[in-house]
Backbone as CSV, one residue per row, in Angstrom:
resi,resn,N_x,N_y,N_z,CA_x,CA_y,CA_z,C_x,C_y,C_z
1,UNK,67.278,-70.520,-45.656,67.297,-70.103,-44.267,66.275,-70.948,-43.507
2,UNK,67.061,-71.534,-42.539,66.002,-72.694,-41.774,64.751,-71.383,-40.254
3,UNK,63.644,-71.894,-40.606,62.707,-71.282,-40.659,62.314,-71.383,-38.689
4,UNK,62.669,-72.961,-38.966,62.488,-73.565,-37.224,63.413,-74.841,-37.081
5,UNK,63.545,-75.194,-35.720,64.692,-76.462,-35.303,63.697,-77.759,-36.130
6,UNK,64.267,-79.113,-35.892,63.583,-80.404,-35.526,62.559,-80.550,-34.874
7,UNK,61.963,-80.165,-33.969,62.087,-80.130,-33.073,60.450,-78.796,-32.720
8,UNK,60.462,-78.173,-33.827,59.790,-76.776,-34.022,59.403,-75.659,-33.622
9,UNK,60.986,-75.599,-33.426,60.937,-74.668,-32.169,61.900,-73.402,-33.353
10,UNK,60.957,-72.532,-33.210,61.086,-70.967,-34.265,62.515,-70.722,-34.069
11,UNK,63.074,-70.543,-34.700,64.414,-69.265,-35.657,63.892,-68.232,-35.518
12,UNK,62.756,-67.962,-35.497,62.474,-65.974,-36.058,63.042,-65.549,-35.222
13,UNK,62.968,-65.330,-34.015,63.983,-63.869,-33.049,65.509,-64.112,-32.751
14,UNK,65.583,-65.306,-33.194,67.268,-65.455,-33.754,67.588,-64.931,-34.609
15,UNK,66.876,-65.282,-35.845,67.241,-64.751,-37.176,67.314,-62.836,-37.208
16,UNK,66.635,-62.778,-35.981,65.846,-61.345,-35.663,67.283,-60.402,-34.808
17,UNK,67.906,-61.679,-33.665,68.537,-60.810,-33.446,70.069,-60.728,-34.325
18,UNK,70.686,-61.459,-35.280,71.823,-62.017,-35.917,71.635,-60.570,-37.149
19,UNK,69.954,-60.414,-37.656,69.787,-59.276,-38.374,70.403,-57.723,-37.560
20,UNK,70.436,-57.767,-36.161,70.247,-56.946,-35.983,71.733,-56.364,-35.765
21,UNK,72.578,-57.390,-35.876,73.965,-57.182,-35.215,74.709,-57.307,-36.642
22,UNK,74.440,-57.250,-37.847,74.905,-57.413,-38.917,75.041,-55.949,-39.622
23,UNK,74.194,-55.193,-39.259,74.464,-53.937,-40.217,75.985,-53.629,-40.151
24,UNK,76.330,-52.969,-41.505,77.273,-52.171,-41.882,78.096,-51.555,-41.436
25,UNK,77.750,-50.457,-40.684,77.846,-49.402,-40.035,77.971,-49.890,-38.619
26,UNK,78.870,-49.630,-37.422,78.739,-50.200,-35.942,78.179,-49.581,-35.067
27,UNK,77.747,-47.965,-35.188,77.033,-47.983,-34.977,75.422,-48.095,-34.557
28,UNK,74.802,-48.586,-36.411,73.429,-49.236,-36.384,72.983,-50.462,-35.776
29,UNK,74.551,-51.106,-35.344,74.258,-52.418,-34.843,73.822,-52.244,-32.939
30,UNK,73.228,-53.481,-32.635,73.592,-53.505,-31.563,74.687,-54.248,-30.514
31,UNK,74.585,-54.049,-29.733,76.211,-54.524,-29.043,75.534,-55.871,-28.744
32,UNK,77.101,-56.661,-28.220,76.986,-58.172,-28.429,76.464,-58.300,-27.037
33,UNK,76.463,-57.792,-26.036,75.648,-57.665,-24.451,74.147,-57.955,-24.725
34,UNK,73.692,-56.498,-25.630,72.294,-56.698,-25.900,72.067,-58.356,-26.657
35,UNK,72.631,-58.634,-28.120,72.583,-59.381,-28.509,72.329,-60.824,-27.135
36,UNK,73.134,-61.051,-26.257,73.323,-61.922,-25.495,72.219,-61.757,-24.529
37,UNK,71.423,-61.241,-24.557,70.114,-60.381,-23.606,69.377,-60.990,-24.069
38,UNK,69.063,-60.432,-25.720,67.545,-61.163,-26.327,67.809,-62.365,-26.574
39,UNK,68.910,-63.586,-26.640,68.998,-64.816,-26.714,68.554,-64.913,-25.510
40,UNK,68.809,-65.348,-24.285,68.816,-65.402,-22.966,67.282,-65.658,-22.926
41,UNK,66.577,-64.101,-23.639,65.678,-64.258,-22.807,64.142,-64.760,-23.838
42,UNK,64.557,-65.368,-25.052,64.099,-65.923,-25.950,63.317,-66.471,-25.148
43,UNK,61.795,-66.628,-25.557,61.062,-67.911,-24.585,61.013,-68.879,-25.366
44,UNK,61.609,-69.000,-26.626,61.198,-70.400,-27.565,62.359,-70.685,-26.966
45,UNK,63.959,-70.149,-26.464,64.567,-71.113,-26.311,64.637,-71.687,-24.442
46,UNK,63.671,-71.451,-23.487,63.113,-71.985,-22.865,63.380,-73.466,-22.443
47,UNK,63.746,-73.557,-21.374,63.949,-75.223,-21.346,62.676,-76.053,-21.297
48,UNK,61.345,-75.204,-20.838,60.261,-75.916,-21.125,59.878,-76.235,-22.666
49,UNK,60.543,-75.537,-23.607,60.475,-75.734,-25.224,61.210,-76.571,-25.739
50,UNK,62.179,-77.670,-24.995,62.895,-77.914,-25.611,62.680,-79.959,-25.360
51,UNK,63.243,-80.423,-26.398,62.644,-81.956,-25.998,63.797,-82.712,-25.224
């Protein structure tokens, strides 16, 4: 599991939210809105973070 880009720019709250939309059960998950929320508002993925 890649840890960070080229670039070194973190995976964790990706990896964070992909965990979160994976459970079992559809209820435990969260919806793909939210999902599309915490990408969005990622600050590693930031256009000031990016080369």
């Amino acid at each position: 599991m890649p840890i960070e880009s080229s670039t070194g720019v973190s995976y964790e709250n990706i990896w964070n939210v992909a965990a979160a939309c994976w459970p079992k059960l559809p209820d435990d998950r969260i919806s793909i809105s939210e999902a599309f929320h915490r990408i969005r508002t990622d600050p590693s993925l930031q256009d000031d973070h990016k080369s």
